[in-house]
N, C-alpha and C positions, 0 to 999 in steps of 0.2 A: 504494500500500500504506500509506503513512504516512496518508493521509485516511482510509481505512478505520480507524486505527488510532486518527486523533481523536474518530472517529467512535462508535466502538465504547466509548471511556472515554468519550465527555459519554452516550453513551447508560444504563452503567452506574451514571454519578454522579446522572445522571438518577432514574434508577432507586429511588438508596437515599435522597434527595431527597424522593422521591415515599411511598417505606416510613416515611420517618420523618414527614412530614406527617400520611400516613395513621392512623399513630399516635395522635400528636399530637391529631387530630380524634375518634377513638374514644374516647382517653383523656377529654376536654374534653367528648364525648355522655354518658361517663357518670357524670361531673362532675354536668353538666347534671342528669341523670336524679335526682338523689340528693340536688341543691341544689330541684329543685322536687317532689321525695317530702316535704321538709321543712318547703317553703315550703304546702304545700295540709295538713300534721300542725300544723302553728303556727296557720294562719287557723282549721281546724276549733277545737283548743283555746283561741283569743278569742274563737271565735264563744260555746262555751258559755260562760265567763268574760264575756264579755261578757252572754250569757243570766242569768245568776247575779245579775250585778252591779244590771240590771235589777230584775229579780223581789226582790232584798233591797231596795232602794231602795224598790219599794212596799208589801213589809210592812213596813217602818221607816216609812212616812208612815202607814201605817193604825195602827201602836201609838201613834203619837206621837196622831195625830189621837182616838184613846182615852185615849189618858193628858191631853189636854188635856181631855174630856168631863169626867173624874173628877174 
């Protein structure tokens, strides 16, 4: 009876062991989720900044290369 009895608390410790992991893991998937929704909203907004930064560099060379004309 006493083994059943060990038996039965590691099974339950087991148990809340397992509930709080489980947690733990859900909690950290949607971490996850939220830290790479931000991470793919960040690249999109360099990518156009980056687009921007481009495209004014070459009308700043073509006014320059006009204003040296004149």
């Amino acid at each position: 009876m006493r083994e059943f009895h060990e038996v039965r608390q590691d099974y339950h410790r087991l148990m809340r062991e397992f509930i709080e992991v489980r947690q733990d893991y859900h909690r950290l998937m949607s971490d996850f989720h939220v830290v790479r929704q931000d991470y793919h909203r960040l690249m999109s907004e360099f990518h156009e900044v980056r687009q921007d930064y481009h495209r004014l560099m070459r009308e700043f060379h073509e006014v320059r290369q006009d204003y040296h004309r004149l």
